[in-house]
TORKOL-4160 file (C-alpha; in steps of 0.2 Angstrom, whole numbers, padded with zeros to 4 digits, m for minus):
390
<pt num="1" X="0231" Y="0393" Z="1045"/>
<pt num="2" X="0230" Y="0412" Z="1038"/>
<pt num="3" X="0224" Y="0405" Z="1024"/>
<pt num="4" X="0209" Y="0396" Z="1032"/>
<pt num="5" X="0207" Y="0411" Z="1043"/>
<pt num="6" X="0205" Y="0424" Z="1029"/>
<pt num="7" X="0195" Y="0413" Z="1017"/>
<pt num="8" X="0180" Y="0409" Z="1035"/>
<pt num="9" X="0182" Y="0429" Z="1037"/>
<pt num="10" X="0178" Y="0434" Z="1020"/>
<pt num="11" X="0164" Y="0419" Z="1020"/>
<pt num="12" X="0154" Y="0426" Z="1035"/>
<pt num="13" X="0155" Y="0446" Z="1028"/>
<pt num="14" X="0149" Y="0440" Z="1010"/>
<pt num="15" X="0134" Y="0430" Z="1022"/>
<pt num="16" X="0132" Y="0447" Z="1033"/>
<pt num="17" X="0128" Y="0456" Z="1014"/>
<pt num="18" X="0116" Y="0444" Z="1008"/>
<pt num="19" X="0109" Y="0443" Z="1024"/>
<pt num="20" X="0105" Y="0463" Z="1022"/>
<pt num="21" X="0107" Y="0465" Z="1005"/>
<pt num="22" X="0111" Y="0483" Z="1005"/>
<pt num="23" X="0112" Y="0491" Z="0986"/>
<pt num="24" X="0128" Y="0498" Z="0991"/>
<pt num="25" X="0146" Y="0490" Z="0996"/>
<pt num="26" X="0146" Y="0493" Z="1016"/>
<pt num="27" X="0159" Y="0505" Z="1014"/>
<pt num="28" X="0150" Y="0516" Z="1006"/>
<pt num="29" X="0135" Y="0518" Z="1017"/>
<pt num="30" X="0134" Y="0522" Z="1034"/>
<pt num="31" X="0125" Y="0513" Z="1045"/>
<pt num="32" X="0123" Y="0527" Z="1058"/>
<pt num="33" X="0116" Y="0540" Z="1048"/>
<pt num="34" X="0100" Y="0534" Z="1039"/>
<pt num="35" X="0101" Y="0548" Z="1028"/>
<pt num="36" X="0114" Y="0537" Z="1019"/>
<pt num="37" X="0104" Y="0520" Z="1016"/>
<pt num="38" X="0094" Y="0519" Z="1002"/>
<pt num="39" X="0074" Y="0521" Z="1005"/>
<pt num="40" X="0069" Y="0503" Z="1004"/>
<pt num="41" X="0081" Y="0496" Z="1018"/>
<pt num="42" X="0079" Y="0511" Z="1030"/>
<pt num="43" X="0071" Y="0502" Z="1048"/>
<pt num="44" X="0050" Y="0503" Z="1049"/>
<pt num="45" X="0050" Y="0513" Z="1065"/>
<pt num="46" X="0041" Y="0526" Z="1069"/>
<pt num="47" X="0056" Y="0538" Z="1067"/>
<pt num="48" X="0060" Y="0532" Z="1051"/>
<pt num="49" X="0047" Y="0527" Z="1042"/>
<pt num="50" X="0057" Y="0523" Z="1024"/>
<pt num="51" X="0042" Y="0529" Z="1013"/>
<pt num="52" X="0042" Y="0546" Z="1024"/>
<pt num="53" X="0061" Y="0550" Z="1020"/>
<pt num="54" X="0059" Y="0566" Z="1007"/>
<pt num="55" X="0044" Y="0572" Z="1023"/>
<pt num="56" X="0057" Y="0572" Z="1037"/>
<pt num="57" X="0072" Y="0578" Z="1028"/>
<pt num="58" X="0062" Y="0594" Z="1024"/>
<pt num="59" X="0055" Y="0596" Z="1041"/>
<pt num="60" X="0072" Y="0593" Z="1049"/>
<pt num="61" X="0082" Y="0603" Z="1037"/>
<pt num="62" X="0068" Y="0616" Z="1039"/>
<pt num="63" X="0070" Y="0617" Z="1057"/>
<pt num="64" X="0087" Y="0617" Z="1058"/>
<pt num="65" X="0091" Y="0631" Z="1045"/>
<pt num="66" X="0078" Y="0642" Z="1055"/>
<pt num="67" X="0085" Y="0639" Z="1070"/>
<pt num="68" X="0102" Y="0645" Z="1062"/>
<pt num="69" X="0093" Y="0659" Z="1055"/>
<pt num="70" X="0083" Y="0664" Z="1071"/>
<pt num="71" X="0100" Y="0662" Z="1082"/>
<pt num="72" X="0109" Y="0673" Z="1067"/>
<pt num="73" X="0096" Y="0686" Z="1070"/>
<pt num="74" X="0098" Y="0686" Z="1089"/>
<pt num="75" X="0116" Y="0691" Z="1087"/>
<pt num="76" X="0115" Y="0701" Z="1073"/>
<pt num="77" X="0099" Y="0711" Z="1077"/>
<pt num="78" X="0106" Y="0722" Z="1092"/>
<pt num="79" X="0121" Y="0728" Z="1084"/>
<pt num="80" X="0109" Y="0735" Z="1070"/>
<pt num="81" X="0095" Y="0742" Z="1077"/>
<pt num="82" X="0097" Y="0754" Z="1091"/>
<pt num="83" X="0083" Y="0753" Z="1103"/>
<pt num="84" X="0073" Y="0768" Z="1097"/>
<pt num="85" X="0061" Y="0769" Z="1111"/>
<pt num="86" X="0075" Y="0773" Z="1125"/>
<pt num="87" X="0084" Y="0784" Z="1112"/>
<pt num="88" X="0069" Y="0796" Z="1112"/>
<pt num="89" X="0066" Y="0796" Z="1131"/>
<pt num="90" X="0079" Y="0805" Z="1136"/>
<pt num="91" X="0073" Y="0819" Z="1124"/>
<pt num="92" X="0057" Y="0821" Z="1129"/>
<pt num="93" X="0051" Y="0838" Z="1142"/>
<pt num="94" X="0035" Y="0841" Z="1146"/>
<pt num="95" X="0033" Y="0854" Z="1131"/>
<pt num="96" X="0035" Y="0843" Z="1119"/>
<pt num="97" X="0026" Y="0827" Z="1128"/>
<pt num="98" X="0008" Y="0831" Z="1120"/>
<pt num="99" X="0015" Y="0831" Z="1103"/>
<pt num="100" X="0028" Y="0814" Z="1107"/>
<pt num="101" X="0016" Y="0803" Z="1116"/>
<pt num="102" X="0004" Y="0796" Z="1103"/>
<pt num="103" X="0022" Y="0791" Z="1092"/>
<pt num="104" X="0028" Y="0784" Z="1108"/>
<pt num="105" X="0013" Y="0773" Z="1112"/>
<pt num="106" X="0019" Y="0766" Z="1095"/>
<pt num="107" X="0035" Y="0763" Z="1096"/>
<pt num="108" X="0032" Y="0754" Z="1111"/>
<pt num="109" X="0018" Y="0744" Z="1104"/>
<pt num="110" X="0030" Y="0740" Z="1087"/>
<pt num="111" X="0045" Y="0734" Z="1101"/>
<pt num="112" X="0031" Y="0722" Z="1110"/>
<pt num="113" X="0025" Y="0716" Z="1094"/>
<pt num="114" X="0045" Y="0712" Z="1091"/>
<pt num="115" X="0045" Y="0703" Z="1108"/>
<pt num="116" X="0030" Y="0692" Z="1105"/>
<pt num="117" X="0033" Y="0689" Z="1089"/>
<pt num="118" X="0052" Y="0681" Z="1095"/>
<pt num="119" X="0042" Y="0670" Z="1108"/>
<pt num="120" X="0029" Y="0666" Z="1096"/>
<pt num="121" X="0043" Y="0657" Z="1085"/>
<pt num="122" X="0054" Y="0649" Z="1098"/>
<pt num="123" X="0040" Y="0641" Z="1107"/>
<pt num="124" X="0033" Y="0633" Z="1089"/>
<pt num="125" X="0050" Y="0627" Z="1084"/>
<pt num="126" X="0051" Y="0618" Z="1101"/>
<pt num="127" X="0035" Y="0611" Z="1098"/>
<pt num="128" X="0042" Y="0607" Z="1081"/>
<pt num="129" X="0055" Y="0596" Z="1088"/>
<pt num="130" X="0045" Y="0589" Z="1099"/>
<pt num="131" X="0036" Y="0581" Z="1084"/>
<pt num="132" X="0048" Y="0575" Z="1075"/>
<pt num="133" X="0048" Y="0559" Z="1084"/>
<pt num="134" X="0029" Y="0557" Z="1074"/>
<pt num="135" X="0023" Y="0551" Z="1060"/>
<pt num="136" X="0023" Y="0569" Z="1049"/>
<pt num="137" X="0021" Y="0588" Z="1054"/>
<pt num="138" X="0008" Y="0594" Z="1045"/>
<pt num="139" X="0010" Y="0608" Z="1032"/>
<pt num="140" X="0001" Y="0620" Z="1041"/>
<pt num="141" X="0016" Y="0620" Z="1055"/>
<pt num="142" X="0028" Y="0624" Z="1043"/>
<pt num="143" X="0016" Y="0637" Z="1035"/>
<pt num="144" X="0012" Y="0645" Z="1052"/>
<pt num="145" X="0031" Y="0647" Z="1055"/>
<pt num="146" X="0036" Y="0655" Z="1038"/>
<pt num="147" X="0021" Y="0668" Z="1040"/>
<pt num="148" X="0028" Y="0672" Z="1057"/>
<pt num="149" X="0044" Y="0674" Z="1054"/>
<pt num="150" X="0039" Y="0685" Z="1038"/>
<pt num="151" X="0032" Y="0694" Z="1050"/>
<pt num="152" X="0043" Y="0697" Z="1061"/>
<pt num="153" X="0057" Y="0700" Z="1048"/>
<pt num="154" X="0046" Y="0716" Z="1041"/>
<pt num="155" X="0043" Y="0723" Z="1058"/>
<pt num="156" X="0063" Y="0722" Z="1064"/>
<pt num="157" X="0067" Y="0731" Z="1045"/>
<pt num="158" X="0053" Y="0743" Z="1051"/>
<pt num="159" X="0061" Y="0747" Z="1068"/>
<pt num="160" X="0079" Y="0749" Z="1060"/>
<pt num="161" X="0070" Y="0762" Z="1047"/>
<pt num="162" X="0064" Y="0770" Z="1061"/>
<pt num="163" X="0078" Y="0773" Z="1070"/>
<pt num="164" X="0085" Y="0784" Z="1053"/>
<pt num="165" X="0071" Y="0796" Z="1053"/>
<pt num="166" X="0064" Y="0809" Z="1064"/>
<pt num="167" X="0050" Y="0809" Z="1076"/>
<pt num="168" X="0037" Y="0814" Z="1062"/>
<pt num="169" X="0046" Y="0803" Z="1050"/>
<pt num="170" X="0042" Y="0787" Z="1065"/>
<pt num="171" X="0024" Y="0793" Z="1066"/>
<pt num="172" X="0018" Y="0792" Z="1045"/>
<pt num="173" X="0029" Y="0776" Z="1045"/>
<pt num="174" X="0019" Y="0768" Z="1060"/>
<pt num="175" X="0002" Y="0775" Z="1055"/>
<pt num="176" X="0002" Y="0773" Z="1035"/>
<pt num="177" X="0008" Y="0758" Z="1024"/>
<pt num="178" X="0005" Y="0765" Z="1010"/>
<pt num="179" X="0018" Y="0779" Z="1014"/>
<pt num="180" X="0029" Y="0763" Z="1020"/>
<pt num="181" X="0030" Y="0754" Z="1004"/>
<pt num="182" X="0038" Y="0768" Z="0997"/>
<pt num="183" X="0054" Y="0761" Z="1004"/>
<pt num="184" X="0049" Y="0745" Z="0999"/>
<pt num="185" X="0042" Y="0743" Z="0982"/>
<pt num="186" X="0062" Y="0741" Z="0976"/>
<pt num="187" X="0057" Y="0755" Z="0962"/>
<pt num="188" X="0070" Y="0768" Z="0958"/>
<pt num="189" X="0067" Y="0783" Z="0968"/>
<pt num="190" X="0079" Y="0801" Z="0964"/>
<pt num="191" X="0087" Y="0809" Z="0979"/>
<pt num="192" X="0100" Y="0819" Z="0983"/>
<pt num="193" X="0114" Y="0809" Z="0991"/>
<pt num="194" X="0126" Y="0816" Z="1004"/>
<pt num="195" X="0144" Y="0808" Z="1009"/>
<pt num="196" X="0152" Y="0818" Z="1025"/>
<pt num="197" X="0169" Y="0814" Z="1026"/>
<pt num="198" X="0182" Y="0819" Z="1041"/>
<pt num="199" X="0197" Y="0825" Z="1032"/>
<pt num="200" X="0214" Y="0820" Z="1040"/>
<pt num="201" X="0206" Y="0807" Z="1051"/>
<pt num="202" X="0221" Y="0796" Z="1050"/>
<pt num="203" X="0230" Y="0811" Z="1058"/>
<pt num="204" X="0219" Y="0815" Z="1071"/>
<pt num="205" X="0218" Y="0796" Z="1076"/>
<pt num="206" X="0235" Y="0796" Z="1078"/>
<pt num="207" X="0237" Y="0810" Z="1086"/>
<pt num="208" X="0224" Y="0807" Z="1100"/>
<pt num="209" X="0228" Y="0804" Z="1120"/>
<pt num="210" X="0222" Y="0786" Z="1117"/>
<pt num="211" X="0210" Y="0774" Z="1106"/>
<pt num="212" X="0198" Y="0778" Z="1120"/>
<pt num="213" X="0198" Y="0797" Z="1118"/>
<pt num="214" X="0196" Y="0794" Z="1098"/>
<pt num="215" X="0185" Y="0783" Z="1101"/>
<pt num="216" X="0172" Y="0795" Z="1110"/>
<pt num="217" X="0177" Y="0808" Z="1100"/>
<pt num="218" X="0171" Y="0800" Z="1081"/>
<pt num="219" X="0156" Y="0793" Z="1091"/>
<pt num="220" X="0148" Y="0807" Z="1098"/>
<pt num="221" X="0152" Y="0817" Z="1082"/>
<pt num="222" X="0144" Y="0804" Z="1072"/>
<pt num="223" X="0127" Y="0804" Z="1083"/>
<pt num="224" X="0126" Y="0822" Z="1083"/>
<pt num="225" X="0130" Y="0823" Z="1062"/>
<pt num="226" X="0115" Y="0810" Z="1061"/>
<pt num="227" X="0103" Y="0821" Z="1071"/>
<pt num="228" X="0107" Y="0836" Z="1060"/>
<pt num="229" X="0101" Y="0825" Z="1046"/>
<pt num="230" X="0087" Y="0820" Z="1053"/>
<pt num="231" X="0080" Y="0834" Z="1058"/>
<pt num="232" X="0083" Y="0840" Z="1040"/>
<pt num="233" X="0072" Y="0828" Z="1034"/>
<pt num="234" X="0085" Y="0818" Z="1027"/>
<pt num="235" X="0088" Y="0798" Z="1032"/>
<pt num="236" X="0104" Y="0793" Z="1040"/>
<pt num="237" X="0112" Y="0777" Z="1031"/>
<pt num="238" X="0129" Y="0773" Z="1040"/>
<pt num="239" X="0141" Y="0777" Z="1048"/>
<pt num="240" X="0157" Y="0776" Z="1034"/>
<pt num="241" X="0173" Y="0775" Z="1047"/>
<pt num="242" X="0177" Y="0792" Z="1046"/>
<pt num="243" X="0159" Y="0799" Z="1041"/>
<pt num="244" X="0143" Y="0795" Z="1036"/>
<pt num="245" X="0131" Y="0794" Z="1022"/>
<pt num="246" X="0113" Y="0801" Z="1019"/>
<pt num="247" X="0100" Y="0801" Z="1008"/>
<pt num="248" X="0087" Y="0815" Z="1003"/>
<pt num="249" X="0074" Y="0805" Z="0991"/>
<pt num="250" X="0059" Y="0816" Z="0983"/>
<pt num="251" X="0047" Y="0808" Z="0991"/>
<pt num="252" X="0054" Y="0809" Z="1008"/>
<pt num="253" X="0061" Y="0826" Z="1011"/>
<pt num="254" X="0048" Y="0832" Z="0999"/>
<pt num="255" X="0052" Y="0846" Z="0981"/>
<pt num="256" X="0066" Y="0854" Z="0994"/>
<pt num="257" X="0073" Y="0841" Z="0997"/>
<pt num="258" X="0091" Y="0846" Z="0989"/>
<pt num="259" X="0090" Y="0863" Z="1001"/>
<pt num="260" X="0086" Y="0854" Z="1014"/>
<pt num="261" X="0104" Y="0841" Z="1011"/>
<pt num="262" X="0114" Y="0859" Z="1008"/>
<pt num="263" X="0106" Y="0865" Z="1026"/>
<pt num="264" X="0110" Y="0850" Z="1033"/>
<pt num="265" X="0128" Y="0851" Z="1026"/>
<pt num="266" X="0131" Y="0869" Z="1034"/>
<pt num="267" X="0123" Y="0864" Z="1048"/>
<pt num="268" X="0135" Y="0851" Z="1049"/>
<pt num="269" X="0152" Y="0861" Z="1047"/>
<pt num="270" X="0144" Y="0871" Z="1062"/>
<pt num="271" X="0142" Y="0855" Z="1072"/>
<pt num="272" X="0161" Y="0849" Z="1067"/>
<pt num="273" X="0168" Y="0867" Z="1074"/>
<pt num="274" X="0160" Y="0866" Z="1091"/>
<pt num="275" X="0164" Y="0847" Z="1092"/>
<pt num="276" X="0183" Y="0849" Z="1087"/>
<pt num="277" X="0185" Y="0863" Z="1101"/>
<pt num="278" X="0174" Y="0855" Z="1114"/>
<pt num="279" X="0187" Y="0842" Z="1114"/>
<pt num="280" X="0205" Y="0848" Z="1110"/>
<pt num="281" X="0210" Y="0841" Z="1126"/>
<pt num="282" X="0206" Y="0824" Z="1120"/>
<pt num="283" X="0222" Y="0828" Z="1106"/>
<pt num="284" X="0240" Y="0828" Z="1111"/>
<pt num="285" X="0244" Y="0840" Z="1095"/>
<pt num="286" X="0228" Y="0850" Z="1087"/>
<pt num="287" X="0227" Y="0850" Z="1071"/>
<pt num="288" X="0220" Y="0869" Z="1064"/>
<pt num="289" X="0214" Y="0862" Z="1047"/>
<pt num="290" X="0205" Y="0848" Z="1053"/>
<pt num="291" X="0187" Y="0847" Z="1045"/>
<pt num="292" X="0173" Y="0840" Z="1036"/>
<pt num="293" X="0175" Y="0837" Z="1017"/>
<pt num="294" X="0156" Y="0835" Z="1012"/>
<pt num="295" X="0150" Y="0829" Z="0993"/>
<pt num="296" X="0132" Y="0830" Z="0986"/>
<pt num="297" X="0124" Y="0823" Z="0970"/>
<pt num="298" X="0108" Y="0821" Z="0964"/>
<pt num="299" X="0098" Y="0807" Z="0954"/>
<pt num="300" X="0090" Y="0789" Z="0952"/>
<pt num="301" X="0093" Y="0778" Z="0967"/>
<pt num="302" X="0088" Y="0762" Z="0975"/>
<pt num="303" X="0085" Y="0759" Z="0993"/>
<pt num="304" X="0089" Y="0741" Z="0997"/>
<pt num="305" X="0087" Y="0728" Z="1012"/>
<pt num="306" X="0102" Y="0722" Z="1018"/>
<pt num="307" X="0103" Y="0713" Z="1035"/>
<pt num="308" X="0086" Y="0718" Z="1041"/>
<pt num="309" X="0092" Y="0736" Z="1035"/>
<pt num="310" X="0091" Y="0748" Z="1023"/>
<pt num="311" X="0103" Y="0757" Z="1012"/>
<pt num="312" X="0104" Y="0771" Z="0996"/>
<pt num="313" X="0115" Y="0763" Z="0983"/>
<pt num="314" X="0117" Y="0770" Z="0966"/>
<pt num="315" X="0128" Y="0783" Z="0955"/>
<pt num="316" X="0125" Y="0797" Z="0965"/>
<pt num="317" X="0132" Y="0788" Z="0980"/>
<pt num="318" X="0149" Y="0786" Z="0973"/>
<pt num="319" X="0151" Y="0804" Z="0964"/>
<pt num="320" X="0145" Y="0812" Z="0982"/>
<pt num="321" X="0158" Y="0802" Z="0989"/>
<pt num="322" X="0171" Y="0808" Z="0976"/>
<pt num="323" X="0166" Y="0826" Z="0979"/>
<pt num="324" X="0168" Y="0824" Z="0997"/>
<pt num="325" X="0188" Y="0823" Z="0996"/>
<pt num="326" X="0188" Y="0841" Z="0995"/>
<pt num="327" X="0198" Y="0851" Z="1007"/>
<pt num="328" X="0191" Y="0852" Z="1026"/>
<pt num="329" X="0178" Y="0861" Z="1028"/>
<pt num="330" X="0171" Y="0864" Z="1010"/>
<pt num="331" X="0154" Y="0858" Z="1002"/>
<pt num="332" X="0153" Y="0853" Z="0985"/>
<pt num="333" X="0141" Y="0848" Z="0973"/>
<pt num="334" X="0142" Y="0836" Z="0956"/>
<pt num="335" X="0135" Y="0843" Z="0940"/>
<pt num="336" X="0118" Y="0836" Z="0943"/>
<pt num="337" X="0115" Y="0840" Z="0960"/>
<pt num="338" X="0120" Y="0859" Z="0954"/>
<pt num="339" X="0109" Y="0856" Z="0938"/>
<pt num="340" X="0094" Y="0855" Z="0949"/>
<pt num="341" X="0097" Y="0863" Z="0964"/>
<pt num="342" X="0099" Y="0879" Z="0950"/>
<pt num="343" X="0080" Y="0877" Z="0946"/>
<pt num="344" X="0076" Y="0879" Z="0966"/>
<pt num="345" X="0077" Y="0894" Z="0977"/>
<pt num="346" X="0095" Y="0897" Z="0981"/>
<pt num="347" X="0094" Y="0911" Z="0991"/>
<pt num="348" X="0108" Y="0912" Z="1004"/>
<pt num="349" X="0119" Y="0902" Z="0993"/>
<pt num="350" X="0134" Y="0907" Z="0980"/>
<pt num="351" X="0140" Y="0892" Z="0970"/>
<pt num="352" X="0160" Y="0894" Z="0963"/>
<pt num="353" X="0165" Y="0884" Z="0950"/>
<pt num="354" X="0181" Y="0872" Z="0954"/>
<pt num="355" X="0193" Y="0859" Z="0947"/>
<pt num="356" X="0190" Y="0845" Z="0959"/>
<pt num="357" X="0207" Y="0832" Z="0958"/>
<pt num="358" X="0202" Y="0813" Z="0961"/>
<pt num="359" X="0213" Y="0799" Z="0966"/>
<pt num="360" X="0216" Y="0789" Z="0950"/>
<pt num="361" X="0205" Y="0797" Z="0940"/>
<pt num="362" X="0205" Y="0812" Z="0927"/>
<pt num="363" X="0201" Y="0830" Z="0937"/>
<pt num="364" X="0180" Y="0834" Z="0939"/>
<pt num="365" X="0172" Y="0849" Z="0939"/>
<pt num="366" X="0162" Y="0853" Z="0955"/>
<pt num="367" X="0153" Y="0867" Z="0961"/>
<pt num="368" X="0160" Y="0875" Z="0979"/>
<pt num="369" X="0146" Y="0880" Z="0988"/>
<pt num="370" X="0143" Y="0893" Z="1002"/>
<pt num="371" X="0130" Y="0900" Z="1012"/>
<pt num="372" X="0129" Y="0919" Z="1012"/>
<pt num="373" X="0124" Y="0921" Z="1029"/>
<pt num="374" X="0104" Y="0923" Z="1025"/>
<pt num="375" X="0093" Y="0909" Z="1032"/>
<pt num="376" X="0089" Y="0896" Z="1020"/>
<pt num="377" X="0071" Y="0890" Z="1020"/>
<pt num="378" X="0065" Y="0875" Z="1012"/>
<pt num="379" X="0049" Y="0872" Z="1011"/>
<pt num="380" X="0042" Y="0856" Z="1022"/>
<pt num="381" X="0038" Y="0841" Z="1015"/>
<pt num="382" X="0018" Y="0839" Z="1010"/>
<pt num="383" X="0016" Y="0824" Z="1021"/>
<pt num="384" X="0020" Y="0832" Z="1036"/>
<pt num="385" X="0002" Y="0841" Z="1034"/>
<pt num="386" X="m0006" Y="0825" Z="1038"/>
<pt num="387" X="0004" Y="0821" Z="1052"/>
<pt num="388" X="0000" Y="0840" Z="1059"/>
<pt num="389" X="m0018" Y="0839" Z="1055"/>
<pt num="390" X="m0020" Y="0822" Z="1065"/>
């Protein structure tokens, strides 16, 4: 009787094949997904028109990797990029309004474009989807939403470059391209680089009131170390964990540009001084020799974009970061950044000659610099008389 059974069974599935005459054992295929059966025995409906597979496979897979990438951005985007516009309000007096105002209107006008931009996109992919009941999308669709999201890509790595700059910095950004693509040509560019480290920071974590009071603590240190670049014509990178790194290219801070990384470095031990004492009570036990360890070099960078952002990377970057492991408090320089900040004028500055020890490494010579208590002076970028003039 199983016998009988097995052999009418096996009869009717072999009749089921022929009937389809699929390439493939129906194992092997899935009958669901029509991605898996082979072109000529897809079903002629609108949907899935067989001779349109390789046309609705790119549009779908096109859609759906750009909604991954839009929803990718959406998350990403707001942890990167401060919201420039409200950083600056709060700056602004009526002394200085004249002089803000125009650069406001265009930070402003960059954010709506941002906004539109966003809309723009969502509402084509909706339409997008929409279509792919149809026939076809056309090519222009899909052209019209790589150009916008190109778009939109440059102006989000714009408003995170903004937000590492100063206000004049913002203005010639906004206002000239030419002067943008200079972060942008992916050519080699020389700068000085500068690491600030925050000696014993393991120590002073540990020996804070609470995560909380740490947490404020390296925060608003942080925020006020990045304004003291910025203001020295410098562009903040990142925020390190325990520091942060900056970069001084030529063509930025201008021919004083490595005067203007050593201002910004004793201008920095200044700020680390007030900050520490400000909040002492924020410690349960206050370390006295507690400080900034900050290293300098000088030579050929690159600036790339990683995540809608930019960053220095390079040689210089590394050595600034060895030299930074001196003892709180000090600056030090690598042979090149002395090299060429010897050529400029170094008045207010004595460089000492030290042996610099380096965690699993043979010892480096650096130079220990200091100011001498005269002003230093550097002279200000050649841009900056455009933006004046205007």
């Amino acid at each position: 009787m199983t016998t009988e059974e097995d052999q009418k069974n096996n009869e009717k599935i072999k009749q089921e094949e022929s009937s389809h005459n699929f390439a493939k054992p129906a194992d092997t295929s899935n009958p669901t997904d029509p991605f898996s059966l082979p072109i000529e025995y897809l079903p002629k409906t609108p949907l899935w028109p067989g001779n349109n597979l390789d046309s609705h496979k790119k549009i779908i897979n096109f859609s759906d990797s750009l909604k991954h990438s839009l929803k990718s951005l959406s998350e990403v985007l707001p942890k990167i990029t401060p919201n420039i516009t409200s950083s600056l309000i709060p700056k602004i007096t009526p002394s200085i309004m004249p002089t803000l105002t125009p650069t406001l209107n265009l930070l402003f006008k960059h954010q709506s474009e941002i906004s539109d931009l966003e809309s723009e996109i969502k509402n084509i992919l909706i339409k997008n989807e929409q279509l792919q009941g149809e026939a076809s999308l056309k090519d222009e669709k899909i052209n019209e939403l790589n150009k916008k999201v190109l778009e939109l890509s440059h102006k989000q790595k714009l408003g995170y470059l903004l937000s590492q700059v100063n206000d004049f910095g913002q203005k010639i950004l906004l206002e000239s391209e030419e002067f943008r693509n200079k972060f942008y040509n992916k050519e080699n560019q020389k700068a000085f680089v500068v690491s600030i480290d925050l000696r014993r920071s393991t120590e002073l974590m540990l020996k804070a009131k609470s995560p909380e009071h740490f947490e404020k603590f390296i925060s608003e240190l942080c925020e006020s170390l990045s304004e003291i670049i910025k203001e020295n014509f410098g562009i903040f990178d990142k925020f390190t964990g325990d520091g942060i790194l900056a970069y001084f290219p030529l063509f930025y801070s201008g021919e004083d540009a490595g005067l203007f990384a050593l201002k910004a470095s004793i201008d920095s031990h200044k700020i680390f001084s007030n900050h520490y004492e400000k909040h002492r009570s924020s410690f349960q036990a206050v370390l006295k020799n507690a400080g900034l360890g900050i290293g300098i070099d000088f030579g050929v960078t690159k600036l790339v974009n990683l995540i809608n952002s930019h960053t220095v990377i390079g040689v210089p970057v590394v050595y600034a970061c060895r030299m930074s492991s001196h003892y709180a408090g000090s600056t030090v320089l690598n042979q090149s950044a002395y090299d060429e900040l010897k050529k400029q004028n170094s008045i207010g500055l004595k460089f000492t000659e030290i042996t610099l020890p380096v965690k699993n490494e043979d010892d480096f010579i650096g130079y220990l610099v200091e100011s001498t208590g005269d002003d230093i002076k550097p002279k200000q970028p050649l841009w900056l008389k455009e933006i004046k003039e205007d």
